[in-house]
PDB file of N, CA, C and O in Angstrom:
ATOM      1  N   UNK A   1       0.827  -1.181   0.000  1.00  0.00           N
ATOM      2  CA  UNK A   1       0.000   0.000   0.000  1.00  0.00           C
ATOM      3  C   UNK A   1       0.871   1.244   0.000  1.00  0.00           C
ATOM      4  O   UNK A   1       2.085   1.153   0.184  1.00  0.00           O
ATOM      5  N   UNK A   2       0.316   2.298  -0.186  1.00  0.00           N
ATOM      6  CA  UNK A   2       1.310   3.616  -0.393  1.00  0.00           C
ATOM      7  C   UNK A   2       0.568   5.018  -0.344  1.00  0.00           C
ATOM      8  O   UNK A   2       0.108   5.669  -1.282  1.00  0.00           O
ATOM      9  N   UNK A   3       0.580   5.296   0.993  1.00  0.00           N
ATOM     10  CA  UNK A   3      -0.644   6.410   1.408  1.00  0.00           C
ATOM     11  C   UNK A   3       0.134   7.598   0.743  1.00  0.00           C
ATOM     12  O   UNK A   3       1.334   7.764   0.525  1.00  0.00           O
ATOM     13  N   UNK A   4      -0.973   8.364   0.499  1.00  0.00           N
ATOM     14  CA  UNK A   4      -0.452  10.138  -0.323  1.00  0.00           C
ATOM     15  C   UNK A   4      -1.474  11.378   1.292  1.00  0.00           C
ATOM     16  O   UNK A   4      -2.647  11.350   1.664  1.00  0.00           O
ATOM     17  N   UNK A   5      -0.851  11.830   1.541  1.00  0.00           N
ATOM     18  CA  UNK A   5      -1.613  12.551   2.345  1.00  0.00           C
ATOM     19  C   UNK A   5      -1.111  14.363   1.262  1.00  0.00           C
ATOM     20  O   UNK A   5      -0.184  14.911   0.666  1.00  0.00           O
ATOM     21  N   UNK A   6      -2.676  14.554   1.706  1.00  0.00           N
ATOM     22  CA  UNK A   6      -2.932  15.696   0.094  1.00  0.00           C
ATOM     23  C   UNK A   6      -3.619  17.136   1.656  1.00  0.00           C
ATOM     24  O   UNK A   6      -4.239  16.805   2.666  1.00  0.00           O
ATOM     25  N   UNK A   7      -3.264  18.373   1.332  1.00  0.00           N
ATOM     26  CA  UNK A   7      -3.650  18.907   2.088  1.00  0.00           C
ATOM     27  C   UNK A   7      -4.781  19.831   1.572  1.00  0.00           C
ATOM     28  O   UNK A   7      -4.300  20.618   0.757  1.00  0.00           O
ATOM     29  N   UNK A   8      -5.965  20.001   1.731  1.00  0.00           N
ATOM     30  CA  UNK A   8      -7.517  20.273   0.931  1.00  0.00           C
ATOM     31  C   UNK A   8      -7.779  21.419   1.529  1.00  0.00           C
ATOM     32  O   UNK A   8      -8.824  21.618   2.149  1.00  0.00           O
ATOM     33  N   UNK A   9      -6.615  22.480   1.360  1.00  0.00           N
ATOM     34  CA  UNK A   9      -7.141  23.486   2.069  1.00  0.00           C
ATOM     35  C   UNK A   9      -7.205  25.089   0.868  1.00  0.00           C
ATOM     36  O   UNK A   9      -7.336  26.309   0.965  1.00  0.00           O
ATOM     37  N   UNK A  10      -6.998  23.944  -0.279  1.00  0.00           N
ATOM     38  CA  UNK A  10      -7.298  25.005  -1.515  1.00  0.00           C
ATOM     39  C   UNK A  10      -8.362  24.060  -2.642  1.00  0.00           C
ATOM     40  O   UNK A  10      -8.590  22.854  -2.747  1.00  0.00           O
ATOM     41  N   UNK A  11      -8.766  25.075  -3.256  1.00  0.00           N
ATOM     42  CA  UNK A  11      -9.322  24.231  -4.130  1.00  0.00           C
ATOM     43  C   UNK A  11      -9.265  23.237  -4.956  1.00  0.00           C
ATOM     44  O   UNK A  11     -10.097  22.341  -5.093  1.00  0.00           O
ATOM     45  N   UNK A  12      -7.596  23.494  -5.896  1.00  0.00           N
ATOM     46  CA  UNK A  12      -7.190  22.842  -6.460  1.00  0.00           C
ATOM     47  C   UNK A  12      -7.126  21.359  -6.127  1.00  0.00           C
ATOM     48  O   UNK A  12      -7.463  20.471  -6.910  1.00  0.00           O
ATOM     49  N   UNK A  13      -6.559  21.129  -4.619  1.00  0.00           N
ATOM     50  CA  UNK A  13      -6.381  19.908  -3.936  1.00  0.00           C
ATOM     51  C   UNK A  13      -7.695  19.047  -3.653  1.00  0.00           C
ATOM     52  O   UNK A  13      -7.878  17.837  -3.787  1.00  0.00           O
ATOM     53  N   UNK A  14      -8.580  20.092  -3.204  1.00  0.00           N
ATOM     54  CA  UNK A  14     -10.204  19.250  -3.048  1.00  0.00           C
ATOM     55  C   UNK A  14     -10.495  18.918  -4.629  1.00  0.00           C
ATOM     56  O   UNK A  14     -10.894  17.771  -4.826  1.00  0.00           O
ATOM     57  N   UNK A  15     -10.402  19.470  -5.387  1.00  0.00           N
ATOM     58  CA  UNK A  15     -10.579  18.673  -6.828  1.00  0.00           C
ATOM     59  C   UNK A  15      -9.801  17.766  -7.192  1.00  0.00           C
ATOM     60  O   UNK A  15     -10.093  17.209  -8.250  1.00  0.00           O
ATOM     61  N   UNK A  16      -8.850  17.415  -6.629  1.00  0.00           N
ATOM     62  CA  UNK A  16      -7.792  16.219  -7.132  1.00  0.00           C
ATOM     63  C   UNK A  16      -8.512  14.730  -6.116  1.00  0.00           C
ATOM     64  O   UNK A  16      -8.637  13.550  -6.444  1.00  0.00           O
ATOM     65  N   UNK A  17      -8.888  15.499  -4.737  1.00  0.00           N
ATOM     66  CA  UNK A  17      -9.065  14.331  -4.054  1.00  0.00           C
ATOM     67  C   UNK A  17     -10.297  14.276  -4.470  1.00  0.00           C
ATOM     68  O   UNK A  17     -10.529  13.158  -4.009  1.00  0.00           O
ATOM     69  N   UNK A  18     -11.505  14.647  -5.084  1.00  0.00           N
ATOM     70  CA  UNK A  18     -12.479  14.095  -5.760  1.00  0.00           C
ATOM     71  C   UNK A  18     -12.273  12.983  -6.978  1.00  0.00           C
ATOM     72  O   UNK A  18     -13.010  12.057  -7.318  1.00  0.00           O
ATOM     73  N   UNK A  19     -11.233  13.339  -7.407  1.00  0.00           N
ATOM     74  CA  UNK A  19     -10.715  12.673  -8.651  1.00  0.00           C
ATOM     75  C   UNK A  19     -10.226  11.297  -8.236  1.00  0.00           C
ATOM     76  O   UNK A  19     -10.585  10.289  -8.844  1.00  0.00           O
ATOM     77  N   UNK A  20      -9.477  11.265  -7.288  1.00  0.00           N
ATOM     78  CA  UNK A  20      -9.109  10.499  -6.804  1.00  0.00           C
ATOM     79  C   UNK A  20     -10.754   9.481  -6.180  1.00  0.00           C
ATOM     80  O   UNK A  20     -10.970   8.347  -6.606  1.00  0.00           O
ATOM     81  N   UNK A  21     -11.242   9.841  -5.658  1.00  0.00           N
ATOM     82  CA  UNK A  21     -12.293   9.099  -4.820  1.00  0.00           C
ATOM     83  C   UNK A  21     -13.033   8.314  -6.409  1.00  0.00           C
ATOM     84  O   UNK A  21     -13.801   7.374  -6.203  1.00  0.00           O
ATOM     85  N   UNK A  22     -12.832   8.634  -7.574  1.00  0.00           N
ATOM     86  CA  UNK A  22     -13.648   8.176  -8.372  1.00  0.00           C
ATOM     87  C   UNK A  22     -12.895   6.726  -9.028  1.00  0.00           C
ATOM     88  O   UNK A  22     -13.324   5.895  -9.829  1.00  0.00           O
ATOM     89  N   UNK A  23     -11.920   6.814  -8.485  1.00  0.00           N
ATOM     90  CA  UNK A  23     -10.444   5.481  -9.046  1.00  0.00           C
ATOM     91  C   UNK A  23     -11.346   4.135  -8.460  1.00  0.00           C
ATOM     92  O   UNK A  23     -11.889   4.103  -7.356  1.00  0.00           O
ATOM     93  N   UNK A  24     -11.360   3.278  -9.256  1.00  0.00           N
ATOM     94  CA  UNK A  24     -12.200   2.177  -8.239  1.00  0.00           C
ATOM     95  C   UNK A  24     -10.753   1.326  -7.354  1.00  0.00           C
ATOM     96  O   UNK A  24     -10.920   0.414  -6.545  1.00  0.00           O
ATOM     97  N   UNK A  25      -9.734   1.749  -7.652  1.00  0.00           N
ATOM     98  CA  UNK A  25      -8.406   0.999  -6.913  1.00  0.00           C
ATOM     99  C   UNK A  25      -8.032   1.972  -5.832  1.00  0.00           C
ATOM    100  O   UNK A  25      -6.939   1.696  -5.337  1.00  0.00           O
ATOM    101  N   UNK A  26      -8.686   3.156  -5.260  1.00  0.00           N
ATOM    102  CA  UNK A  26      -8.513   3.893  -4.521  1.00  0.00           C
ATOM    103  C   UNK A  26      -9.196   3.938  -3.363  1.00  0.00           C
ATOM    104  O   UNK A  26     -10.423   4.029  -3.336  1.00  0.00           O
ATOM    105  N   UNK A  27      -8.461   3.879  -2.325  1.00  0.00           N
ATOM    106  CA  UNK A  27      -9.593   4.448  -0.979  1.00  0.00           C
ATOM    107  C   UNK A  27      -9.161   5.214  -0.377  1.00  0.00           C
ATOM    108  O   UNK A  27      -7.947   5.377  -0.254  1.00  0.00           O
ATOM    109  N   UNK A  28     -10.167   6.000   0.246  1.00  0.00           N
ATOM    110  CA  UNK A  28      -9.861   7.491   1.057  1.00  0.00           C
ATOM    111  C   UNK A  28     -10.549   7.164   2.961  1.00  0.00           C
ATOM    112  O   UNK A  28     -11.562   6.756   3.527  1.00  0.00           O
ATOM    113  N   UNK A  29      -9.127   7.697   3.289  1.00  0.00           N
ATOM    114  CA  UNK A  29      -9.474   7.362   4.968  1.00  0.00           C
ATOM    115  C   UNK A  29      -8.887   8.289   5.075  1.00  0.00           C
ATOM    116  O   UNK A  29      -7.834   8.702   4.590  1.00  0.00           O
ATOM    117  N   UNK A  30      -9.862   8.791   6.005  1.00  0.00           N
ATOM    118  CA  UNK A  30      -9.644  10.442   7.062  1.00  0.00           C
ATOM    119  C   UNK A  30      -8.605  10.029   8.135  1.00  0.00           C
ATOM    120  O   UNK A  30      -8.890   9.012   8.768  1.00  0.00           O
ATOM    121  N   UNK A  31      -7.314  10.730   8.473  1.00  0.00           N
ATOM    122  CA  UNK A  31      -6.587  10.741   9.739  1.00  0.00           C
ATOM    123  C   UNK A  31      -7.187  11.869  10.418  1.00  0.00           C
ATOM    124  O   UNK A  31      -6.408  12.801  10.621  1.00  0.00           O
ATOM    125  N   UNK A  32      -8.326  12.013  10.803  1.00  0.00           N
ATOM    126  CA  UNK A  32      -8.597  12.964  12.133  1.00  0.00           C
ATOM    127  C   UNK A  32      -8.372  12.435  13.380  1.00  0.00           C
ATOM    128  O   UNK A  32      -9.240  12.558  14.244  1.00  0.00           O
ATOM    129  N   UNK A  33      -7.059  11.709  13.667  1.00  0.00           N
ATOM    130  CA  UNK A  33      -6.905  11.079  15.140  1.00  0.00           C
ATOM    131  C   UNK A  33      -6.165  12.499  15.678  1.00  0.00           C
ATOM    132  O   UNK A  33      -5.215  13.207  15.343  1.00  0.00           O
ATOM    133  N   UNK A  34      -7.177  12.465  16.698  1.00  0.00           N
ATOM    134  CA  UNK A  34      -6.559  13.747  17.687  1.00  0.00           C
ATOM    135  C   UNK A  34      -5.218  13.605  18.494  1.00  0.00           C
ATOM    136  O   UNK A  34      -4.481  14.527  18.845  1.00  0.00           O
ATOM    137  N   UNK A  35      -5.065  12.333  18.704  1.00  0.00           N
ATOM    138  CA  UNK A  35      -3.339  12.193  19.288  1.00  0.00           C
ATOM    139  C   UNK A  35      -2.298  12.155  18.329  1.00  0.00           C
ATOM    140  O   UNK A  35      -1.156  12.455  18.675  1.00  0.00           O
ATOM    141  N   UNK A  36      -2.541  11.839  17.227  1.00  0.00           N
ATOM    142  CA  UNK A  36      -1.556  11.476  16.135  1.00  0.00           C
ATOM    143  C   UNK A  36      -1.577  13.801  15.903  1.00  0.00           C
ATOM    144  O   UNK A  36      -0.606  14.556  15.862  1.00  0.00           O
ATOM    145  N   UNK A  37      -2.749  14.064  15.835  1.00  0.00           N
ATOM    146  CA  UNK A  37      -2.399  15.350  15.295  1.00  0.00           C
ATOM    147  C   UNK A  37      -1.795  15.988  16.561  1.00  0.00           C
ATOM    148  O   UNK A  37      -0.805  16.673  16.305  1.00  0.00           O
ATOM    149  N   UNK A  38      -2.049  15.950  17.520  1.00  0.00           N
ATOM    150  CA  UNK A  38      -1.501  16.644  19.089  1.00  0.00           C
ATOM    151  C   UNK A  38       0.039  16.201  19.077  1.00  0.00           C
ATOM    152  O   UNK A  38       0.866  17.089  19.281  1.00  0.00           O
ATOM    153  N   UNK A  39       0.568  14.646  18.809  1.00  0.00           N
ATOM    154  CA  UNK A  39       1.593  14.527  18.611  1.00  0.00           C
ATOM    155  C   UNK A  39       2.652  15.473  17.751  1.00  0.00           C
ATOM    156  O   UNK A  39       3.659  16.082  18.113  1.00  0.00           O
ATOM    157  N   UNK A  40       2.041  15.349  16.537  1.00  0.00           N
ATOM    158  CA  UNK A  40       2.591  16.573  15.270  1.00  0.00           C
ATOM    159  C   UNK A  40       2.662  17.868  15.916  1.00  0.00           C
ATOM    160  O   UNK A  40       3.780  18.338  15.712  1.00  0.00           O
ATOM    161  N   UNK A  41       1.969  18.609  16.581  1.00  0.00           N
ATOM    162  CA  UNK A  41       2.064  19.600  17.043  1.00  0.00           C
ATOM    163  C   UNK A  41       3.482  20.457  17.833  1.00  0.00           C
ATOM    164  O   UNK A  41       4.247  21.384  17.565  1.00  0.00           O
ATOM    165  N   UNK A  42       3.209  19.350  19.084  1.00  0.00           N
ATOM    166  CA  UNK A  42       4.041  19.611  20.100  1.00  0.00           C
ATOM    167  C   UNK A  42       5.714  18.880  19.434  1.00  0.00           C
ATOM    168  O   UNK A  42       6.757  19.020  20.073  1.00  0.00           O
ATOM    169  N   UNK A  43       5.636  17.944  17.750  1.00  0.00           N
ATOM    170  CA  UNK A  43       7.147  17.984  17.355  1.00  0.00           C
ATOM    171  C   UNK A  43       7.638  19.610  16.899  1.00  0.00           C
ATOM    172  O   UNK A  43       8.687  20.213  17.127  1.00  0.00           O
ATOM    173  N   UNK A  44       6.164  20.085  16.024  1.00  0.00           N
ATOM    174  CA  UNK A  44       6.880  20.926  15.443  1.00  0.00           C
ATOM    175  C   UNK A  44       7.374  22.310  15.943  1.00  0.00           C
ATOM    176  O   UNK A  44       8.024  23.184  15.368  1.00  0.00           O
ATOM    177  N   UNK A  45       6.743  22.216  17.477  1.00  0.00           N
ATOM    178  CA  UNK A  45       7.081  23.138  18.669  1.00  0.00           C
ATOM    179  C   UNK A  45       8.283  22.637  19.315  1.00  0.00           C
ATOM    180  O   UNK A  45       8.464  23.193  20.399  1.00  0.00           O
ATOM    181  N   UNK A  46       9.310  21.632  18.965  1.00  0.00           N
ATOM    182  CA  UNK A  46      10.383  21.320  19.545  1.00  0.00           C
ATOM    183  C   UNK A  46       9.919  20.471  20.848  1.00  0.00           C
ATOM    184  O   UNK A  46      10.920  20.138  21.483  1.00  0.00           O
ATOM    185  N   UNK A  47       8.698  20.009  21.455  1.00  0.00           N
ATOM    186  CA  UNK A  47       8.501  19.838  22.696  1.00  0.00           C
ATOM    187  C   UNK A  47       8.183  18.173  22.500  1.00  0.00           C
ATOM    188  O   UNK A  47       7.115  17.617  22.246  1.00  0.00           O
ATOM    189  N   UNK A  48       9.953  17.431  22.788  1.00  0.00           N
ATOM    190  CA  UNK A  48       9.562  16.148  22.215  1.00  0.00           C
ATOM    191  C   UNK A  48      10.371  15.652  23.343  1.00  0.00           C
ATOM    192  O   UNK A  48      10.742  16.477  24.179  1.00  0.00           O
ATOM    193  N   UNK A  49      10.707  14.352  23.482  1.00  0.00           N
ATOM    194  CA  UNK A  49      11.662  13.382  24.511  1.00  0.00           C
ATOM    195  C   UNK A  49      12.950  12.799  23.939  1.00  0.00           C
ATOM    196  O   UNK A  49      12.896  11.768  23.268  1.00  0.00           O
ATOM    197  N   UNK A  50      13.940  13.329  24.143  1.00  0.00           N
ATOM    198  CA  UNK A  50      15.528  13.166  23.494  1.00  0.00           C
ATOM    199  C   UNK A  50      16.041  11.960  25.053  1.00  0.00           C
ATOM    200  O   UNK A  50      15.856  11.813  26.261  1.00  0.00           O
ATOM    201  N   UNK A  51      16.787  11.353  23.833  1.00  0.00           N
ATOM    202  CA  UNK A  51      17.435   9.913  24.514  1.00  0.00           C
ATOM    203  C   UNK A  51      19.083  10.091  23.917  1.00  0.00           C
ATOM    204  O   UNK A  51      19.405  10.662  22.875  1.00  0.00           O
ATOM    205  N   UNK A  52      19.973   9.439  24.889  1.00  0.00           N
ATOM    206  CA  UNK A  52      21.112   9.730  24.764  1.00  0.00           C
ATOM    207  C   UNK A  52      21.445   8.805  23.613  1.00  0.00           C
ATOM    208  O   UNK A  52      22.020   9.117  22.570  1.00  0.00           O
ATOM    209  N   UNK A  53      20.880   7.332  24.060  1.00  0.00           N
ATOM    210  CA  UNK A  53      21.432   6.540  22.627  1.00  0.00           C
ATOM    211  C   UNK A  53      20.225   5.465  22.305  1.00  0.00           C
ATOM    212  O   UNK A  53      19.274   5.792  23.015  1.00  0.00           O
ATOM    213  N   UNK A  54      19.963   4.554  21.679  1.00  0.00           N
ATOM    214  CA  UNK A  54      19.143   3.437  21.395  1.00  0.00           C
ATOM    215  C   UNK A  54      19.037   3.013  22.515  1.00  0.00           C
ATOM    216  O   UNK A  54      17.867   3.041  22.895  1.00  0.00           O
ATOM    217  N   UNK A  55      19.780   2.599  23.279  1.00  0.00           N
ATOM    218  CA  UNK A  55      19.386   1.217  24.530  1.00  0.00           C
ATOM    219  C   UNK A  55      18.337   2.603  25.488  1.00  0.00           C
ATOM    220  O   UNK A  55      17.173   2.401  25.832  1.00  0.00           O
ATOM    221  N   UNK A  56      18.801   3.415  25.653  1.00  0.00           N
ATOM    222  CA  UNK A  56      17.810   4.611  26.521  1.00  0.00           C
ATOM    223  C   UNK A  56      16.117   4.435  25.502  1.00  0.00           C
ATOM    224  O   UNK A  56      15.033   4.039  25.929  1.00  0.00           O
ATOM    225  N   UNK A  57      16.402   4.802  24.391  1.00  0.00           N
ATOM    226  CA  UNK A  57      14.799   4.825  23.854  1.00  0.00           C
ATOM    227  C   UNK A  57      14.502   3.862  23.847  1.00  0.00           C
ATOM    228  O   UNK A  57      13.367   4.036  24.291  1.00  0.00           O
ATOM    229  N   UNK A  58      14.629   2.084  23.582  1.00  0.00           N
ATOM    230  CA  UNK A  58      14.022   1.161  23.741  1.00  0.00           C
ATOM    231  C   UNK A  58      13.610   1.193  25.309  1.00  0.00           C
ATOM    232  O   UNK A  58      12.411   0.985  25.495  1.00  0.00           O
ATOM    233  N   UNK A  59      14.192   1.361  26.172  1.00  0.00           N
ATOM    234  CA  UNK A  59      13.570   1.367  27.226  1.00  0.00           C
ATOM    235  C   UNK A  59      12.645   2.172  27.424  1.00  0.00           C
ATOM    236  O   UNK A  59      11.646   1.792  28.035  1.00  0.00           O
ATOM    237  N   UNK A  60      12.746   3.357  26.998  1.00  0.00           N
ATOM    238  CA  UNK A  60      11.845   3.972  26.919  1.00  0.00           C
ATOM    239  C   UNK A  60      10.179   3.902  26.779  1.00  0.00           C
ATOM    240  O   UNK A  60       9.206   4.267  27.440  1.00  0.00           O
ATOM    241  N   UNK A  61      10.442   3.206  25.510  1.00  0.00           N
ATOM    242  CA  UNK A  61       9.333   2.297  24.881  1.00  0.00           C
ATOM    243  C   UNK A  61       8.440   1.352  25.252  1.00  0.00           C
ATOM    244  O   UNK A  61       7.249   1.138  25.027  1.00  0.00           O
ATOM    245  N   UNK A  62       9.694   0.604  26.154  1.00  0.00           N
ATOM    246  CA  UNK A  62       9.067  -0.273  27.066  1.00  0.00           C
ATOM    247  C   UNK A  62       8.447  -0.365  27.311  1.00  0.00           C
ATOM    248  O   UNK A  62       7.599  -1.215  27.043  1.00  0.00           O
ATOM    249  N   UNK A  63       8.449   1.249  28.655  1.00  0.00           N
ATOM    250  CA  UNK A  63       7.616   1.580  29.685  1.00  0.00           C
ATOM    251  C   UNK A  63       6.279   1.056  29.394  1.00  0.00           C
ATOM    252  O   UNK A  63       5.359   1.237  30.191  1.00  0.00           O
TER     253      UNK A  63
END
């Protein structure tokens, strides 16, 4: 599979993703997950969790 995330905040783009919805090999799924977007947020505000090396973030992960 091979997701395209298209941003529909002009016209041009809402007419492509119509175009798209008419492909019968195409499907369209909304990411409105509010943690996945809250996540994005607070990366692109720098406000993320830094690990010194791999063995620190797998543990991390763990948790």
């Amino acid at each position: 599979m091979t997701y395209v995330l298209i941003d529909t905040t002009d016209k041009q783009s809402q007419s492509f993703l119509e175009y798209v919805k008419t492909l019968p090999f195409a499907t369209i799924e909304s990411t409105d997950n509010v943690t996945t977007l809250k996540a994005i947020e607070q990366a692109k505000k720098g406000k993320t969790t830094k690990h010194k090396n791999a063995k620190e973030l797998i543990a991390f992960l763990n948790k």
